[in-house]
N, CA and C atoms as an extended XYZ file, in Angstrom:
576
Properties=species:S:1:pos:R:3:atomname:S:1:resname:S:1:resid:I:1 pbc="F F F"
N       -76.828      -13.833       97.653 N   UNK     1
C       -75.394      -14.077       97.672 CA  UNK     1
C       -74.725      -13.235       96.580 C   UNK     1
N       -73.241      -12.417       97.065 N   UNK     2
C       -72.677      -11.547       95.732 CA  UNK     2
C       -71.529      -12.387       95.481 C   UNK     2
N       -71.796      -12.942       93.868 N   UNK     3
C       -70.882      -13.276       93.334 CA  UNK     3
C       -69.182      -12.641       93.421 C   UNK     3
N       -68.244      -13.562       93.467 N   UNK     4
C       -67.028      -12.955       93.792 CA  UNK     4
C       -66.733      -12.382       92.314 C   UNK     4
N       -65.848      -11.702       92.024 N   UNK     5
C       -65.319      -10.973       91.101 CA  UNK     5
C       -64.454      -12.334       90.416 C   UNK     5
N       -64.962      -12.060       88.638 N   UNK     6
C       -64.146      -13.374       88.081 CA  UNK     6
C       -62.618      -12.614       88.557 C   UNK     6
N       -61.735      -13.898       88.461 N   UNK     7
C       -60.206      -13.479       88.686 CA  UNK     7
C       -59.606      -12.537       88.004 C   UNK     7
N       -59.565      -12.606       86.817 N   UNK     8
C       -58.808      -11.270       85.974 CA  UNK     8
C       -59.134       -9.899       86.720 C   UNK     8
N       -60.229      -10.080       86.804 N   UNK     9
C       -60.926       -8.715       87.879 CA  UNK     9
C       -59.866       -8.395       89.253 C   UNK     9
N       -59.836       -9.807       89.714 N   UNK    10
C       -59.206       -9.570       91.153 CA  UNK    10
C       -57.720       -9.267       91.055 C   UNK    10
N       -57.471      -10.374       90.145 N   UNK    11
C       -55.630       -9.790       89.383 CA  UNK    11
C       -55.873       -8.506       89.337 C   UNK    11
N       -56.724       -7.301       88.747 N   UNK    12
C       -56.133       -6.455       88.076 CA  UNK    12
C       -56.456       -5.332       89.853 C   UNK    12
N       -57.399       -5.877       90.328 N   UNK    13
C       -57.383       -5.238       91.710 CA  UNK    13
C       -56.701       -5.379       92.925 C   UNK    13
N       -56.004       -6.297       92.741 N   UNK    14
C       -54.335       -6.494       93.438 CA  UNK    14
C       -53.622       -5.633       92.635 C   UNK    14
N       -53.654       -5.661       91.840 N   UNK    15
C       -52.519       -4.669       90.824 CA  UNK    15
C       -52.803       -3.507       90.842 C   UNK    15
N       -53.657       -2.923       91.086 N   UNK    16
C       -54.469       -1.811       91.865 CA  UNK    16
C       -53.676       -1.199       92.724 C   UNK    16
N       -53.795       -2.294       93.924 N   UNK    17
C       -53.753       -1.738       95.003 CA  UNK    17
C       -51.781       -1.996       95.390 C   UNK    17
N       -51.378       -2.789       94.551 N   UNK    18
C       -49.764       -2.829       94.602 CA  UNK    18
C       -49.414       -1.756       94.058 C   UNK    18
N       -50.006       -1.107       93.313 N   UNK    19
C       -49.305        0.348       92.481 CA  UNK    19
C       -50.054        1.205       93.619 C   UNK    19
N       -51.465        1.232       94.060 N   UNK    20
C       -51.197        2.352       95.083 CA  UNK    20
C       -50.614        2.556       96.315 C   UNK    20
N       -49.600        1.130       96.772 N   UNK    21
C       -48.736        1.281       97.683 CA  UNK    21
C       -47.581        1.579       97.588 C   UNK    21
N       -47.157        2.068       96.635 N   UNK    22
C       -46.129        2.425       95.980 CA  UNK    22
C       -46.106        3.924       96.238 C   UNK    22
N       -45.276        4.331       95.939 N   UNK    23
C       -45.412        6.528       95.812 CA  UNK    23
C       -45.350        6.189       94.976 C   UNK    23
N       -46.965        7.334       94.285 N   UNK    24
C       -47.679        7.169       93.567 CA  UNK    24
C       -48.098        8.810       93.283 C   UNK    24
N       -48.115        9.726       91.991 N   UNK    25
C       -48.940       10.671       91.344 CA  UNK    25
C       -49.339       10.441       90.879 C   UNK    25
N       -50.505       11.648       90.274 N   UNK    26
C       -51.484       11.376       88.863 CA  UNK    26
C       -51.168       12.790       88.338 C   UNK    26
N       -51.098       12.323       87.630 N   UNK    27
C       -51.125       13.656       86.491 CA  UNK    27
C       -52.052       13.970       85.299 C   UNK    27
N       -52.533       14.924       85.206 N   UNK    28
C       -53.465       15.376       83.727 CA  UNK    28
C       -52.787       16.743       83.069 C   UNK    28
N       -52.886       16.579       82.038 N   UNK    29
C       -52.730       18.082       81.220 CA  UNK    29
C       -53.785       18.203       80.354 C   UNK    29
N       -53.757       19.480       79.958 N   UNK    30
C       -54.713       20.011       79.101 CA  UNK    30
C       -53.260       20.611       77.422 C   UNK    30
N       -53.842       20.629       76.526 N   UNK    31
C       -52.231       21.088       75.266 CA  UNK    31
C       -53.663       21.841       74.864 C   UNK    31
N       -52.738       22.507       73.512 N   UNK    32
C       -52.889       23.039       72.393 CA  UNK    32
C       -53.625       22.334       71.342 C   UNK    32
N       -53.357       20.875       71.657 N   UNK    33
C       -54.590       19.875       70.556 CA  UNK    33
C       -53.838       18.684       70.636 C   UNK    33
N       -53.892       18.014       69.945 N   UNK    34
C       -53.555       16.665       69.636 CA  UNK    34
C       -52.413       16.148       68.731 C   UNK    34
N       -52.030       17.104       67.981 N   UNK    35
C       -50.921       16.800       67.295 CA  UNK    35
C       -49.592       16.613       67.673 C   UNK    35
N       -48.578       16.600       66.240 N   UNK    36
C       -47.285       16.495       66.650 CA  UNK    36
C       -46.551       17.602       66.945 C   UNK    36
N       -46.863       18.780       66.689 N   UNK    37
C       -46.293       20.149       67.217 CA  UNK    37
C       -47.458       20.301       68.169 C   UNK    37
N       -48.018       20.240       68.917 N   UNK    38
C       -48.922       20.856       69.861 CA  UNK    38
C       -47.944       20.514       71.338 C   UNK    38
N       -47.869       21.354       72.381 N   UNK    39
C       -47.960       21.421       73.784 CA  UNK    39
C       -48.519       21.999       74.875 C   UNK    39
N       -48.368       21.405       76.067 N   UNK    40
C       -49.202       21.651       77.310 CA  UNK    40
C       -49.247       23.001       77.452 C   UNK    40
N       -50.884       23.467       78.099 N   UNK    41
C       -50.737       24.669       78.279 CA  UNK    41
C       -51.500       24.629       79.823 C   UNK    41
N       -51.731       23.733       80.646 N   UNK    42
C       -51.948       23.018       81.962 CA  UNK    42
C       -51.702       21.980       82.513 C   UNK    42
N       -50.967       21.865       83.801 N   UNK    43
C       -50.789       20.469       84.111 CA  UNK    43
C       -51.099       20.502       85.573 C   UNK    43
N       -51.328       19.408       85.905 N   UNK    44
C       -51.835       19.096       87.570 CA  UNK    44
C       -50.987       17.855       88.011 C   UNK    44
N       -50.657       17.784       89.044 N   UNK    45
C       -49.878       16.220       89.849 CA  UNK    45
C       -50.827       16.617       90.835 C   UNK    45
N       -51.216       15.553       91.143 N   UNK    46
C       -51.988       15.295       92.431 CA  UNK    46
C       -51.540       14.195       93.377 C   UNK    46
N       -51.458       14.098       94.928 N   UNK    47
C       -50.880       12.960       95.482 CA  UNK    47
C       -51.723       11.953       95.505 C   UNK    47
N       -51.270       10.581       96.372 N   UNK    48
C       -52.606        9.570       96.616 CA  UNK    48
C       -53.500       10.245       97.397 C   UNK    48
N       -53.236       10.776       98.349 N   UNK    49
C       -54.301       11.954       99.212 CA  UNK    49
C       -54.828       12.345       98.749 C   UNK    49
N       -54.643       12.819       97.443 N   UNK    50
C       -55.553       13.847       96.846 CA  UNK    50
C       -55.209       15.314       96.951 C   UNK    50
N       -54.283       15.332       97.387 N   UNK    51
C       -53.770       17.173       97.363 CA  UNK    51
C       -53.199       17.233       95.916 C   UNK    51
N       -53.148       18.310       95.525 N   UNK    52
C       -53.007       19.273       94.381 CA  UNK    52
C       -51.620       19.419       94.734 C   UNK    52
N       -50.223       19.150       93.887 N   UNK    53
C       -49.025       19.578       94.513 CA  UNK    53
C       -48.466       20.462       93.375 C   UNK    53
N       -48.815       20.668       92.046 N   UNK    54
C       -49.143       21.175       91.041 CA  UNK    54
C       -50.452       21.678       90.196 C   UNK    54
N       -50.667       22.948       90.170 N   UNK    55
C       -51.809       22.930       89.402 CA  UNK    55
C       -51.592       24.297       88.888 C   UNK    55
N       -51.338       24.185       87.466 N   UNK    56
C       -50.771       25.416       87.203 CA  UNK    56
C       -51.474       25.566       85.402 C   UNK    56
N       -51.544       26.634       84.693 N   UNK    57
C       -51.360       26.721       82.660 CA  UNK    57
C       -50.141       26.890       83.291 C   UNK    57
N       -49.705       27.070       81.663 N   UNK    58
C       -48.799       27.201       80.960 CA  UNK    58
C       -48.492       27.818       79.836 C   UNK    58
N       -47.937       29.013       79.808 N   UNK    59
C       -47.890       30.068       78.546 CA  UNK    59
C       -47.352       28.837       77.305 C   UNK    59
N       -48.130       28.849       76.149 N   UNK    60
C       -47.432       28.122       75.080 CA  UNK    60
C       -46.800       28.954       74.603 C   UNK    60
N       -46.022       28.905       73.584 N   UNK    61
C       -44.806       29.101       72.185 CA  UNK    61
C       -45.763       29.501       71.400 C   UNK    61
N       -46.717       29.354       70.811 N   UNK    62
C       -47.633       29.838       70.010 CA  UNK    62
C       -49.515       29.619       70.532 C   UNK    62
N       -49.912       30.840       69.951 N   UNK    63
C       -51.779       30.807       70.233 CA  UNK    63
C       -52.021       29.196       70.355 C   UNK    63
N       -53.080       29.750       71.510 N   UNK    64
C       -53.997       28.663       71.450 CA  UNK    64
C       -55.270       28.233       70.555 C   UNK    64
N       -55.999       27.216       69.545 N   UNK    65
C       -56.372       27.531       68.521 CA  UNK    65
C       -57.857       27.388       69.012 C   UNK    65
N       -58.761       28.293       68.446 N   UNK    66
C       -60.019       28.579       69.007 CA  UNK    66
C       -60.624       27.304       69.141 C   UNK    66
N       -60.223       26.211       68.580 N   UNK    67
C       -61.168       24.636       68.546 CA  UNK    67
C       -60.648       24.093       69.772 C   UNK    67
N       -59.901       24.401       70.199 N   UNK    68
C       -59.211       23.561       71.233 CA  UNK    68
C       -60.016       24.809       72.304 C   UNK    68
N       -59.676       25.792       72.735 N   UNK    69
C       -60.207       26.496       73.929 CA  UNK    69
C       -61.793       26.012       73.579 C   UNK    69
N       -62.338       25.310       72.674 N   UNK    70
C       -63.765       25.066       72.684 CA  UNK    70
C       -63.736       24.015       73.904 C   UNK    70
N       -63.067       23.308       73.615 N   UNK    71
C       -62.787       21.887       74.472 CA  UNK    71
C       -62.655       22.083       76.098 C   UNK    71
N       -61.562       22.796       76.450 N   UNK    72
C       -61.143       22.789       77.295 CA  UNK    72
C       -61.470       24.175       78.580 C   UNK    72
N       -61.697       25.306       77.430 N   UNK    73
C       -62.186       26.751       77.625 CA  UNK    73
C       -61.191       27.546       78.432 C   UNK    73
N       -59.667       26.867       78.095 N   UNK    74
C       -58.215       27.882       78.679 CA  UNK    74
C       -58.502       28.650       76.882 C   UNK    74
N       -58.112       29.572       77.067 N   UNK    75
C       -58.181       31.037       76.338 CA  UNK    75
C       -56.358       31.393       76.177 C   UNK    75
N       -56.024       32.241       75.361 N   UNK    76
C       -55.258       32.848       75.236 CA  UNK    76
C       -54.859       33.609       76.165 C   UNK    76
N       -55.426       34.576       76.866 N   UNK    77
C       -55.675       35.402       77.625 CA  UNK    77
C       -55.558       34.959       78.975 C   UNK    77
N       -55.857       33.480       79.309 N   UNK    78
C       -55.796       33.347       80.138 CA  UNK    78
C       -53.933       32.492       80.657 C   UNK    78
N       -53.955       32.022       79.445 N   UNK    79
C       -51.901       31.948       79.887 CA  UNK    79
C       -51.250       32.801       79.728 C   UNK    79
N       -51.177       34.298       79.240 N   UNK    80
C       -50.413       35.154       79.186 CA  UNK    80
C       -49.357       35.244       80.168 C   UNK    80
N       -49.887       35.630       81.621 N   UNK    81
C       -49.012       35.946       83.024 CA  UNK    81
C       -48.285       34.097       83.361 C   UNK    81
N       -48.636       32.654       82.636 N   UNK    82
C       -48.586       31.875       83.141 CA  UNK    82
C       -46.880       31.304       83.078 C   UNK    82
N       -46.687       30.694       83.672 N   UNK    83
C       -44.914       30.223       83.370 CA  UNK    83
C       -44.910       29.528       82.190 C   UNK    83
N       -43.614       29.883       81.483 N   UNK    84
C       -43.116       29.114       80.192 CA  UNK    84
C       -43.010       27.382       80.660 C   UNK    84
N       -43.220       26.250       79.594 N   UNK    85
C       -42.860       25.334       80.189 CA  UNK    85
C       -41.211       25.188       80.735 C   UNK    85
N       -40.479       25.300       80.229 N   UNK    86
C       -39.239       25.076       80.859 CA  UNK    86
C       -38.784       25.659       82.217 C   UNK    86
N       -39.533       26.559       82.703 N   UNK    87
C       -39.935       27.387       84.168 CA  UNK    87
C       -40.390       26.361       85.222 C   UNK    87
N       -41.833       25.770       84.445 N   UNK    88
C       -42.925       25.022       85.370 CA  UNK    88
C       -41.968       23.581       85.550 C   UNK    88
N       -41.282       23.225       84.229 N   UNK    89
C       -40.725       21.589       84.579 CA  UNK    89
C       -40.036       21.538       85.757 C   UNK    89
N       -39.180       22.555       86.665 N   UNK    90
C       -38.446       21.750       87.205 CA  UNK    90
C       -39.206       21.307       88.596 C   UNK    90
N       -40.585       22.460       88.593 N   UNK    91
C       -41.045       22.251       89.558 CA  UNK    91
C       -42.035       20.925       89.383 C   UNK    91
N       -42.284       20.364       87.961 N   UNK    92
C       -43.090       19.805       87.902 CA  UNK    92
C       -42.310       18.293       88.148 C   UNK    92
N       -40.890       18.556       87.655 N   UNK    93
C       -39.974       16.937       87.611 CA  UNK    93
C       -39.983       16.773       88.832 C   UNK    93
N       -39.660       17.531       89.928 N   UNK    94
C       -39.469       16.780       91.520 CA  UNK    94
C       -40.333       16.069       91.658 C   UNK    94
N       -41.556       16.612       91.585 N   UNK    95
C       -42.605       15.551       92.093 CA  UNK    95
C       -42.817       14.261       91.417 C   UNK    95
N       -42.497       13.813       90.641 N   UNK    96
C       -42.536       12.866       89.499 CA  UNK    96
C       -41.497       12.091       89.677 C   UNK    96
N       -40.372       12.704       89.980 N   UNK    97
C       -39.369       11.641       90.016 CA  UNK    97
C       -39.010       10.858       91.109 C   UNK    97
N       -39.159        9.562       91.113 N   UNK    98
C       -38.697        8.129       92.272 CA  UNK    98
C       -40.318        7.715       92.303 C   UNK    98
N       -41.075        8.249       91.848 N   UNK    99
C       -42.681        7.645       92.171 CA  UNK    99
C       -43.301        7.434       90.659 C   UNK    99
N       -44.273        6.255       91.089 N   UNK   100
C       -44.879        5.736       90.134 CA  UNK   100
C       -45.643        7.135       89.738 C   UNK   100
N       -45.842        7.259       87.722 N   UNK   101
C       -46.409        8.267       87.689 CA  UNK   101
C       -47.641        8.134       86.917 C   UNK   101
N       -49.172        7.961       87.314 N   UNK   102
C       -50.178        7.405       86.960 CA  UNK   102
C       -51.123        8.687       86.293 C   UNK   102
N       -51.626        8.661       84.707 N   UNK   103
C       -52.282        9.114       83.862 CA  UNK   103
C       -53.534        8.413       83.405 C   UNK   103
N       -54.802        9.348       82.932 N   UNK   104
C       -55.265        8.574       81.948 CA  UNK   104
C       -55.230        8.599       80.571 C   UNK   104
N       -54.691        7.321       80.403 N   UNK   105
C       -54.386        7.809       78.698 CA  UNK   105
C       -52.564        8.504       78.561 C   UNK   105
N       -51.765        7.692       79.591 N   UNK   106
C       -50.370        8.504       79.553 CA  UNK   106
C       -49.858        8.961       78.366 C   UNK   106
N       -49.916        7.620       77.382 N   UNK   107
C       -49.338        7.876       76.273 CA  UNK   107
C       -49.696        9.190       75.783 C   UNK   107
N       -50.264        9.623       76.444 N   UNK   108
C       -50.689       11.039       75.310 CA  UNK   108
C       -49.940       12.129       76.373 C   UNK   108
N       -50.237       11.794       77.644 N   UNK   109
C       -49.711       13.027       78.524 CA  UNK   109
C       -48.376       13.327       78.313 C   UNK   109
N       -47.961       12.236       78.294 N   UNK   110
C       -46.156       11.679       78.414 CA  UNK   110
C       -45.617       12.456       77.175 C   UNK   110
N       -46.415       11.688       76.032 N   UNK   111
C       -45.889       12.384       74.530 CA  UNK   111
C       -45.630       13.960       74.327 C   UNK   111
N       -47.187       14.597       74.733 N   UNK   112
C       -47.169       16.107       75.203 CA  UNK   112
C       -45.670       16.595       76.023 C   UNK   112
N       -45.527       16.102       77.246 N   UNK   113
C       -44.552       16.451       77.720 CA  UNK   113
C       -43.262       16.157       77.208 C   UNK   113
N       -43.351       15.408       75.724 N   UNK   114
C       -41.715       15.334       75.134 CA  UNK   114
C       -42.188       16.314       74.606 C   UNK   114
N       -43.031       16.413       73.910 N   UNK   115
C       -42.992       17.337       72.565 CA  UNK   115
C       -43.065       18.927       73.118 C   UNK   115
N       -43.831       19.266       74.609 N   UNK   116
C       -43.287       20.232       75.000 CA  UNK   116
C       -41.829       20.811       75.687 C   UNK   116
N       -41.010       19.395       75.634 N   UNK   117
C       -39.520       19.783       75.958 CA  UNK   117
C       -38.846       20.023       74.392 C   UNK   117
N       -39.498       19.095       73.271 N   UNK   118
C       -38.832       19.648       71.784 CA  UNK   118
C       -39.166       21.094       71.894 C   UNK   118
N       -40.011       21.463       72.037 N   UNK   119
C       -40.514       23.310       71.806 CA  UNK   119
C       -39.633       24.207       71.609 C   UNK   119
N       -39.274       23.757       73.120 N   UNK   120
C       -37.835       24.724       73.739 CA  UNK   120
C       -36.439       24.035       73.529 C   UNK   120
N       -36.428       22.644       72.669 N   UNK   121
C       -34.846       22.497       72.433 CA  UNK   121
C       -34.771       21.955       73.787 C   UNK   121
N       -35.297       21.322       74.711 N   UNK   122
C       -34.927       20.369       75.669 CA  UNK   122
C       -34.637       19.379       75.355 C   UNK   122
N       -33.976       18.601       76.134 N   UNK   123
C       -33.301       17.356       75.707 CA  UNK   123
C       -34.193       16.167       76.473 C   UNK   123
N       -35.456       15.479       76.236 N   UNK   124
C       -35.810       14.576       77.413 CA  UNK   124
C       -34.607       13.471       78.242 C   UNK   124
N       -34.886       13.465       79.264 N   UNK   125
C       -33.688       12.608       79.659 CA  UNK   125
C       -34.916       12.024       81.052 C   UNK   125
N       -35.522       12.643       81.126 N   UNK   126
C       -36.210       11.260       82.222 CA  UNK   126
C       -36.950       10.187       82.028 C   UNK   126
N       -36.842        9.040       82.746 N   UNK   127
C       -36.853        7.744       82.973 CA  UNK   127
C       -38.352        7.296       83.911 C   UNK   127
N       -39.337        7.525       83.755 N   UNK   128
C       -40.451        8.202       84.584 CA  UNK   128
C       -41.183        6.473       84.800 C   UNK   128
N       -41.182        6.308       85.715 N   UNK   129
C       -42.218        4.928       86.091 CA  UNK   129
C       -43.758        5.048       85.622 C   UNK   129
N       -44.179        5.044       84.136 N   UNK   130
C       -45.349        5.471       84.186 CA  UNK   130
C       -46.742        4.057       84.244 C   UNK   130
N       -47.738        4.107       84.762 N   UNK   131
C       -48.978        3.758       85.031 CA  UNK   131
C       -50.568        4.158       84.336 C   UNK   131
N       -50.251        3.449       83.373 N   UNK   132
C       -51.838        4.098       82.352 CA  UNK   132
C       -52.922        3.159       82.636 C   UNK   132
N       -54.081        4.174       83.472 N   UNK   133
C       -54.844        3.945       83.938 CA  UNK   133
C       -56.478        3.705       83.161 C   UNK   133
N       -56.141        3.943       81.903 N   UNK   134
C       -57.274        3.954       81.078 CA  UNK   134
C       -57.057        2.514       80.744 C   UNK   134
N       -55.714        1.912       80.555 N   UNK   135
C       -55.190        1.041       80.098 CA  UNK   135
C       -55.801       -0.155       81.713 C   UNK   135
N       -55.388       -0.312       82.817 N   UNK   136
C       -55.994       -0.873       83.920 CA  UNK   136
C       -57.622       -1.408       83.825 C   UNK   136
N       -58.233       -0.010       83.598 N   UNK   137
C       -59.615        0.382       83.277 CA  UNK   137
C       -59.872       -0.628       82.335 C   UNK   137
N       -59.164       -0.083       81.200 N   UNK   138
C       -59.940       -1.460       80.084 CA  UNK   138
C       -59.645       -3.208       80.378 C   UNK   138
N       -58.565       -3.307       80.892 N   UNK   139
C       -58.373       -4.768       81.297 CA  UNK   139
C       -59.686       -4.950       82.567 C   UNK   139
N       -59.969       -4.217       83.425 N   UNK   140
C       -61.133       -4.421       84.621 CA  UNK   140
C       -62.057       -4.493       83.891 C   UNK   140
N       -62.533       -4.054       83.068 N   UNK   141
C       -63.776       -4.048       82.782 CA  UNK   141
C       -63.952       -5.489       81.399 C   UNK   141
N       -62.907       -5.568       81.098 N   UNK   142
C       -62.711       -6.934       80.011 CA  UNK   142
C       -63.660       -7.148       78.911 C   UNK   142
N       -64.023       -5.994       78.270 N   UNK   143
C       -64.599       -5.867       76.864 CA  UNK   143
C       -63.811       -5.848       75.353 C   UNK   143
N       -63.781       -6.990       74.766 N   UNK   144
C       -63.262       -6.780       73.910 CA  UNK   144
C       -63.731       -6.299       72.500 C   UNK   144
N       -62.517       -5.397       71.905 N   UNK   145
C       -62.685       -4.617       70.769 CA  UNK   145
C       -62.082       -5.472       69.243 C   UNK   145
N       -62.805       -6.066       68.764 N   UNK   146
C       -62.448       -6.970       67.691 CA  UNK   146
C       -61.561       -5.730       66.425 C   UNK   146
N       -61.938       -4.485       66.263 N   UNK   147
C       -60.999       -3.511       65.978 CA  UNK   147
C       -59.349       -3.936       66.345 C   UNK   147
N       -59.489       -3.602       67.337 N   UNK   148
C       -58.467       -2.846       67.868 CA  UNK   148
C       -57.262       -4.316       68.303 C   UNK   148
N       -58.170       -5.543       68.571 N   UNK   149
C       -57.284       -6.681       68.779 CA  UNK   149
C       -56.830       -6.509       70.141 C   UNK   149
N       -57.246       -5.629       70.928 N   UNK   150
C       -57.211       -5.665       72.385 CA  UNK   150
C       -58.879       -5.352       72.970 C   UNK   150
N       -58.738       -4.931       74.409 N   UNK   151
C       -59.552       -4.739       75.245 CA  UNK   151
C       -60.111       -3.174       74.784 C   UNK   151
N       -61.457       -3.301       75.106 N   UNK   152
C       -62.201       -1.955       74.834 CA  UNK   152
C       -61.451       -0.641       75.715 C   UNK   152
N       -60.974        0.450       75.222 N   UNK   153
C       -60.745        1.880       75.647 CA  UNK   153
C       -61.967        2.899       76.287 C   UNK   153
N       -62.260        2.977       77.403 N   UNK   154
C       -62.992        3.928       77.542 CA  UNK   154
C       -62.800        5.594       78.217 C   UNK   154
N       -63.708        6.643       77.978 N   UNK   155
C       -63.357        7.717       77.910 CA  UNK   155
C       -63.199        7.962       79.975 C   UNK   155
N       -62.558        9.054       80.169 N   UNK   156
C       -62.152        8.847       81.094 CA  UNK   156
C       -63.708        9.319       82.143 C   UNK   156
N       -64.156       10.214       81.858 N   UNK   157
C       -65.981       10.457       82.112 CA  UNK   157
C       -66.788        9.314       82.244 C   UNK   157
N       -66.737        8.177       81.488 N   UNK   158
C       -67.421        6.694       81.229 CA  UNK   158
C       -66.932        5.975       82.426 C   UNK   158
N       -65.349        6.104       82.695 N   UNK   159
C       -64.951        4.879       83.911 CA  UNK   159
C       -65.479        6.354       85.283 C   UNK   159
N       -65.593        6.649       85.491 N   UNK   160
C       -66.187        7.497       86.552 CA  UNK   160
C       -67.560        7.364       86.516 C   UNK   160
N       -68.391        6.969       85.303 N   UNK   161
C       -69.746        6.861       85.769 CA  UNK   161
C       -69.690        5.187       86.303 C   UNK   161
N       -69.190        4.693       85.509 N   UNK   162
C       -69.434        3.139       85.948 CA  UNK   162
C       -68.521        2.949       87.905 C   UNK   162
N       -68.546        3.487       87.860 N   UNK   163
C       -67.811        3.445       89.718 CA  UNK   163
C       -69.009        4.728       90.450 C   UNK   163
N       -69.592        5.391       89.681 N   UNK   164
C       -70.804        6.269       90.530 CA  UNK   164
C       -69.594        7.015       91.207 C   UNK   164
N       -68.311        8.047       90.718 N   UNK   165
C       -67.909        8.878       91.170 CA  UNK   165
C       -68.441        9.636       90.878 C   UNK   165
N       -68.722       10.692       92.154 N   UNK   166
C       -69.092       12.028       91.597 CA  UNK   166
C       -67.934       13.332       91.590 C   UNK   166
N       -67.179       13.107       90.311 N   UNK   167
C       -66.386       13.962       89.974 CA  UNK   167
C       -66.481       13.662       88.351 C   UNK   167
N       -67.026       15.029       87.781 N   UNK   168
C       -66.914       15.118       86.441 CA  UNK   168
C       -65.588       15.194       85.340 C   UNK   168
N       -65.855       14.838       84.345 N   UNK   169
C       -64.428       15.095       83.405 CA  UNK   169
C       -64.820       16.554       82.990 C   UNK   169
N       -63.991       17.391       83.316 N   UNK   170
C       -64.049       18.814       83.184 CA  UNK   170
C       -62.768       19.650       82.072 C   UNK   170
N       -62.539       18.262       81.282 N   UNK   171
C       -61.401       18.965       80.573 CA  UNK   171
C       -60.464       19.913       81.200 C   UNK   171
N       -60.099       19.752       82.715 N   UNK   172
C       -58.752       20.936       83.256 CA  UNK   172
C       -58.061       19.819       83.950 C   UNK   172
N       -57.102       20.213       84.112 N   UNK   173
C       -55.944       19.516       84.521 CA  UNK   173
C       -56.328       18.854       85.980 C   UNK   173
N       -56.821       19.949       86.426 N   UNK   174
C       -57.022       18.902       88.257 CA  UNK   174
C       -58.077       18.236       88.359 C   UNK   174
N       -59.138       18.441       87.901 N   UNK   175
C       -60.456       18.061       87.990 CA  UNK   175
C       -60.239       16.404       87.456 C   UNK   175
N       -59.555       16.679       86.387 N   UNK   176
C       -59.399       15.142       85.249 CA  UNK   176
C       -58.238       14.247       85.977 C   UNK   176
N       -57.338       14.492       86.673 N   UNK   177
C       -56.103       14.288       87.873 CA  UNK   177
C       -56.710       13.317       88.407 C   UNK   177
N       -57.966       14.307       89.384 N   UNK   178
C       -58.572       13.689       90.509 CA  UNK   178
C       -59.511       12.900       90.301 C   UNK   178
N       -60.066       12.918       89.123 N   UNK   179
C       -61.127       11.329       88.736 CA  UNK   179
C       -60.625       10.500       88.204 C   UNK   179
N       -59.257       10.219       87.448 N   UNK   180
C       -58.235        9.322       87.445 CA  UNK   180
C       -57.432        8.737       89.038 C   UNK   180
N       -57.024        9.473       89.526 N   UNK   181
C       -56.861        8.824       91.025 CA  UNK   181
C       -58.105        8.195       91.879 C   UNK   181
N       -59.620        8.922       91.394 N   UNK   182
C       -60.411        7.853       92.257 CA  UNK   182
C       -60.842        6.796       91.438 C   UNK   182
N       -60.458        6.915       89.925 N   UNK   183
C       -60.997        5.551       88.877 CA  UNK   183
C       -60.100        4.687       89.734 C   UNK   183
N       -58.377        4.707       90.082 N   UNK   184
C       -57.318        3.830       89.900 CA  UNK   184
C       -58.307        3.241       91.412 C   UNK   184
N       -58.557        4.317       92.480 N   UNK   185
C       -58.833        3.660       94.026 CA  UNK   185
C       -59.638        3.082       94.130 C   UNK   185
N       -60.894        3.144       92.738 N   UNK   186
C       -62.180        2.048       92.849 CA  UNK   186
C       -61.655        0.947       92.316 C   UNK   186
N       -61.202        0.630       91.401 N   UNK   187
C       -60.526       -0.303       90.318 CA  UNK   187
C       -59.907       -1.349       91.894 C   UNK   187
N       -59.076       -0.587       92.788 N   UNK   188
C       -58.697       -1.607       93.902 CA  UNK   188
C       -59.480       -1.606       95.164 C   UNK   188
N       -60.709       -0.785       95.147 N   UNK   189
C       -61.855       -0.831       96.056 CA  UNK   189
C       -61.136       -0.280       97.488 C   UNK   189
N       -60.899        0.958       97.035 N   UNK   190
C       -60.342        2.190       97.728 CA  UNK   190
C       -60.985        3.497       97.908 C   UNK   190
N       -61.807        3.844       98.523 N   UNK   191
C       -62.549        4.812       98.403 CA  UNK   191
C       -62.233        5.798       99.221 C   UNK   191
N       -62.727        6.761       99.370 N   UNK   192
C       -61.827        7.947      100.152 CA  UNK   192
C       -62.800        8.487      101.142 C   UNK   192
């Protein structure tokens, strides 16, 4: 006999599957690093389908710093010909806007994307329905971090092994997109 899923589980897999009936993206970027001057130098939206409706670098404002292309292995060289961000946004805001917009780890994507509109003296002004899926992840899995005074964080590679996806975290924008959209579809026992 298979035990049913304790409830919090099932709450959070209704909640799952209410956000993936929704219009719904995922988005990943790749930046310059982690800081407070750093911005995107790749971004991907992917649909619930799974198509690629964005997948583009992004020339930064300044070099990319050799520790970071360790990470990720975008190069200098390789954003040269790429669009400035203020080029790529408008193509990147359509898709984003009126639909839920699902990350792992948003807070960081989201932040990137202010701090790459400070770059250029943009003004943020959107209102974005966002969905953090690392955040889902850690409530499903219900480990708590006596640190942190919430639920355990895991890396986005870790919730893909524990669901036996076979899609790696590849540090690029689509690759990391698309194993966040199948973490969110296992999480509501959605498989493709």
């Amino acid at each position: 006999m298979i035990a049913s899923a304790p409830s919090s589980q099932r709450n959070i897999r209704d909640f799952a599957r209410q956000k993936l009936a929704q219009p719904i993206v995922f988005v990943d970027t790749e930046t310059t690093g982690t800081g407070r001057e750093d911005e995107i130098i790749e971004i991907a939206v992917v649909d619930r389908g799974g198509s690629l409706l964005v997948n583009s670098l992004v020339k930064p404002s300044r070099p990319i710093p050799a520790e970071t292309t360790a990470v990720h292995g975008i190069t200098n060289e390789m954003v040269q010909k790429a669009p400035a961000w203020p080029i790529l946004w408008q193509t990147v805001r359509t898709h984003l806007l009126g639909k839920t917009v699902a990350a792992y780890n948003s807070d960081f994507d989201f932040r990137l994307m202010q701090q790459s509109h400070a770059r250029y003296r943009l003004a943020w002004r959107e209102n974005l329905q966002l969905l953090d899926i690392m955040k889902v992840y850690a409530d499903f899995r219900g480990i708590w971090d006596p640190n942190r005074r919430s639920m355990r964080y895991f890396k986005l590679e870790e919730a893909g092994r524990y669901f036996q996806i076979d899609l790696g975290n590849e540090h690029r924008a689509a690759a990391d997109a698309l194993l966040a959209r199948a973490v969110l579809m296992a999480i509501a026992e959605e498989r493709d």
